[in-house]
C-alpha positions in Angstrom: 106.0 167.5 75.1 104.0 170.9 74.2 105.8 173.2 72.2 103.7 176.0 71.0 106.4 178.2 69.4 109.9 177.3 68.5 113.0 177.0 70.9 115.6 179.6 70.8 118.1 178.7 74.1 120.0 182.0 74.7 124.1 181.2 74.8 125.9 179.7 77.7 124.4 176.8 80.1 120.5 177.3 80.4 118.4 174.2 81.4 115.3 176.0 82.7 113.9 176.9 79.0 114.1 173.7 78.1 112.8 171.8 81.2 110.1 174.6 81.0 109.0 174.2 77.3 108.8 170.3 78.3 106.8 171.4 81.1 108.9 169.7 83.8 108.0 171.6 86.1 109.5 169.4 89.2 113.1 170.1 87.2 112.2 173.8 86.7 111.7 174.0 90.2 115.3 172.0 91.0 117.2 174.2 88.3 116.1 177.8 90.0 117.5 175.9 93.3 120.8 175.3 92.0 120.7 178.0 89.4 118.7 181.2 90.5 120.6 183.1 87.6 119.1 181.3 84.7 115.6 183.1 85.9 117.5 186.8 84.4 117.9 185.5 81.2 116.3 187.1 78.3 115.5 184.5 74.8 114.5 185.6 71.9 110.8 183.5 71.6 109.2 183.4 67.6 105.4 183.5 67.7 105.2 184.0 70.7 101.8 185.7 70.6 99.6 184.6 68.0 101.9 182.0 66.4 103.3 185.3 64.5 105.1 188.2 66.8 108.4 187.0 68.0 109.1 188.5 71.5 112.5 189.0 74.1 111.2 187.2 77.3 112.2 185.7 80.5 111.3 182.6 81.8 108.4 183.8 83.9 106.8 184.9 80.5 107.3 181.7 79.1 106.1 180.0 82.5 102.9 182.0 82.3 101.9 181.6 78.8 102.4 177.4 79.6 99.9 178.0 82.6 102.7 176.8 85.0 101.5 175.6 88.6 101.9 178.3 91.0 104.8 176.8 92.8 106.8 176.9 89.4 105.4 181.0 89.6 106.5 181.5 93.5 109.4 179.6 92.6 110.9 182.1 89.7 109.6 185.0 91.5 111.2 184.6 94.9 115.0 183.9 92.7 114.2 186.9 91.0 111.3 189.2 92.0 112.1 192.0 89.3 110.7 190.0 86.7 107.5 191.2 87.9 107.9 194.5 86.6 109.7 193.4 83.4 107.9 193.5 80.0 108.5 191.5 77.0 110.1 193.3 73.9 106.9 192.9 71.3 104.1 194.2 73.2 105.3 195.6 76.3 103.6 193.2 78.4 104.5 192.4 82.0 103.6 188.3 83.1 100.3 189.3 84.7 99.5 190.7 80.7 101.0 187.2 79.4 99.2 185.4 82.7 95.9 186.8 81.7 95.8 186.3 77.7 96.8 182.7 78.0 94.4 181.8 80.6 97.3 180.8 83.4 95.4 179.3 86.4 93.6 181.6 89.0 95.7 181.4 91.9 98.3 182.5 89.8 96.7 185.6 88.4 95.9 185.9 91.7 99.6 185.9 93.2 100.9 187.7 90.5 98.1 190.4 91.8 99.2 190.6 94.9 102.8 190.4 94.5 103.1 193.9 92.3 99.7 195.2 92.4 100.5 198.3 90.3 100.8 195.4 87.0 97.1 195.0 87.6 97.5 199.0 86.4 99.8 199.0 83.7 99.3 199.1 80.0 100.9 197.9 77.3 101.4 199.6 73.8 97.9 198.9 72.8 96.9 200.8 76.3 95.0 197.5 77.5 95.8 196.3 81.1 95.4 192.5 82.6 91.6 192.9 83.2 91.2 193.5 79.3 92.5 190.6 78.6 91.3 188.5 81.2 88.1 189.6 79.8 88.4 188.9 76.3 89.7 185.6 76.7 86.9 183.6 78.7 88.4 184.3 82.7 86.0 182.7 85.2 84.6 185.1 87.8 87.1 184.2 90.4 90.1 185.6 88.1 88.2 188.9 87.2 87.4 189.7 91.0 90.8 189.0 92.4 91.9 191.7 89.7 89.4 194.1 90.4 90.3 193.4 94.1 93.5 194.2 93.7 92.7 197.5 92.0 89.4 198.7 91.6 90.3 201.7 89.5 90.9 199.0 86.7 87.3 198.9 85.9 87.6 202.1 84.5 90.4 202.3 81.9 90.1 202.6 79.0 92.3 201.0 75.7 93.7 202.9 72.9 90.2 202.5 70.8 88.1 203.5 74.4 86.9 200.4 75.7 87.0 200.0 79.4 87.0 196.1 80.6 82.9 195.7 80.3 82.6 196.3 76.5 85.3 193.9 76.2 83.9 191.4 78.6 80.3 191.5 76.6 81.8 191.6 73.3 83.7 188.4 73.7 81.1 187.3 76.0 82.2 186.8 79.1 79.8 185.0 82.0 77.1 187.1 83.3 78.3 186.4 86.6 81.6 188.6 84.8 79.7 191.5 83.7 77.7 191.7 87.0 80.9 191.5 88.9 82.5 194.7 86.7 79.2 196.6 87.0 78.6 195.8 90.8 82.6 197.6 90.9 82.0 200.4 88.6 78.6 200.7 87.6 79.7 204.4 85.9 80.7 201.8 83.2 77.7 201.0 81.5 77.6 204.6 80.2 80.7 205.2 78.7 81.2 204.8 75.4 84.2 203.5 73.0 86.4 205.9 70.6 83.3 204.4 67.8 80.3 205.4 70.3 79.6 202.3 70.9 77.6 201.7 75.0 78.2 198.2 76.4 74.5 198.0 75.5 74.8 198.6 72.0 77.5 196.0 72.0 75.3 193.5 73.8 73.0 194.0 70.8 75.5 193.0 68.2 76.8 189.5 69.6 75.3 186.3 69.7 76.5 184.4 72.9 74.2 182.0 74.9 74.2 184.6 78.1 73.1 187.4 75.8 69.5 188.0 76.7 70.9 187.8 80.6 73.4 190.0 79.6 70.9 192.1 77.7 68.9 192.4 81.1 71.5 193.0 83.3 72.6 196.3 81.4 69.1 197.5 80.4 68.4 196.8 84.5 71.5 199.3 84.9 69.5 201.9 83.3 66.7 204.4 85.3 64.6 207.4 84.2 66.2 210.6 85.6 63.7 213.3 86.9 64.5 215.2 83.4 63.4 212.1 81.4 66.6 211.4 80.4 68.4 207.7 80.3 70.8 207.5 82.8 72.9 205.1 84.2 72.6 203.6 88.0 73.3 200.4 90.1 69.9 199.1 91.4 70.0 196.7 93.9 69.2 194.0 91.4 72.5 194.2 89.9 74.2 194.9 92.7 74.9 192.0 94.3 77.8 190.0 94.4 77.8 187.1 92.2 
């Protein structure tokens, strides 16, 4: 049984935390059936994030940080579809957020997408949005373009400290196939800069990943000689295929 943070059972009769902490997920799926409630109920979850910040969730947070099948997903969803607007207490994140920071498979990023589309929109109190941390925490291509699919305009917000999706993608170094993917949707990207002036060049610079001389490329291919002589920032047909 995987328990990554301690068990707090709200009061009255509530099997589906515990069948979903043992990662039952058949008897998940037969308590919604019988019990559709029990997919309302707030708990009170310590370290939840990080091992440290305790958090008020519902069991489709708790489902998405455990990287539950998507039938489990569908399953608390359809008994109670206004969990996918609800945010936890800690950090204001709705389950996309807590789908995309603990890696929860793709089709059920992808679902969770589709299903309230403005989530893929939404920050929490540190202003990040899904992408942001689908970026930052190693998300295979197929994860970041089902997000930018379902909203394009995601590619271009930016976090509390100014970083739009891409400098987070190449600082944690994310695939190239990643960083293509963001630039081939908003290729206006590679010339902002963070809240410390920092390009997603200059942060390319600073890491040390095994991609980072294609990642070097990529952006520096971004990049074409205006008629005044100036650097400026374009899409050139190199980059802008689809990965």
């Amino acid at each position: 049984m995987h328990i990554p943070f301690p068990i707090h059972i709200s009061r009255g009769r509530n099997l589906l935390n515990l069948y979903l902490f043992e990662e039952d997920w058949q008897s998940v799926i037969t308590e919604i059936e019988c019990h559709a409630n029990e997919t309302r109920s707030w708990s009170t979850r310590p370290g939840f994030f990080d091992g440290e910040h305790e958090s008020r969730v519902l069991p489709i947070h708790v489902a998405c940080s455990l990287r539950a099948p998507l039938e489990v997903v569908q399953t608390i969803v359809e008994a109670y579809p206004g969990c996918l607007s609800a945010k936890e207490s800690s950090f204001k994140r709705l389950p996309i957020h807590v789908a995309c920071q603990f890696a929860a498979p793709m089709d059920v990023i992808d679902y969770l997408a589709q299903q309230y589309v403005a989530g893929t929109l939404e920050p929490d109190i540190l202003g990040r949005l899904p992408i942001h941390y689908a970026c930052s925490n190693g998300a295979p291509i197929d994860v970041v373009r089902a997000l930018l699919k379902a909203n394009p305009a995601s590619s271009l917000y930016e976090d509390f400290d100014g970083w739009l999706p891409l400098h987070v993608a190449v600082h944690f170094g994310a695939s190239t196939e990643v960083v293509r993917e963001i630039i081939r949707v908003c290729p206006e990207a590679v010339a902002k800069k963070t809240r410390k002036f920092s390009t997603a060049l200059k942060l390319a610079e600073k890491v040390q990943t095994k991609n980072r001389e294609e990642v070097l490329a990529l952006l520096e291919g971004s990049m074409v000689v205006g008629k005044s002589g100036r650097k400026q920032y374009s899409i050139i047909s190199k980059v802008s295929k689809a990965a």
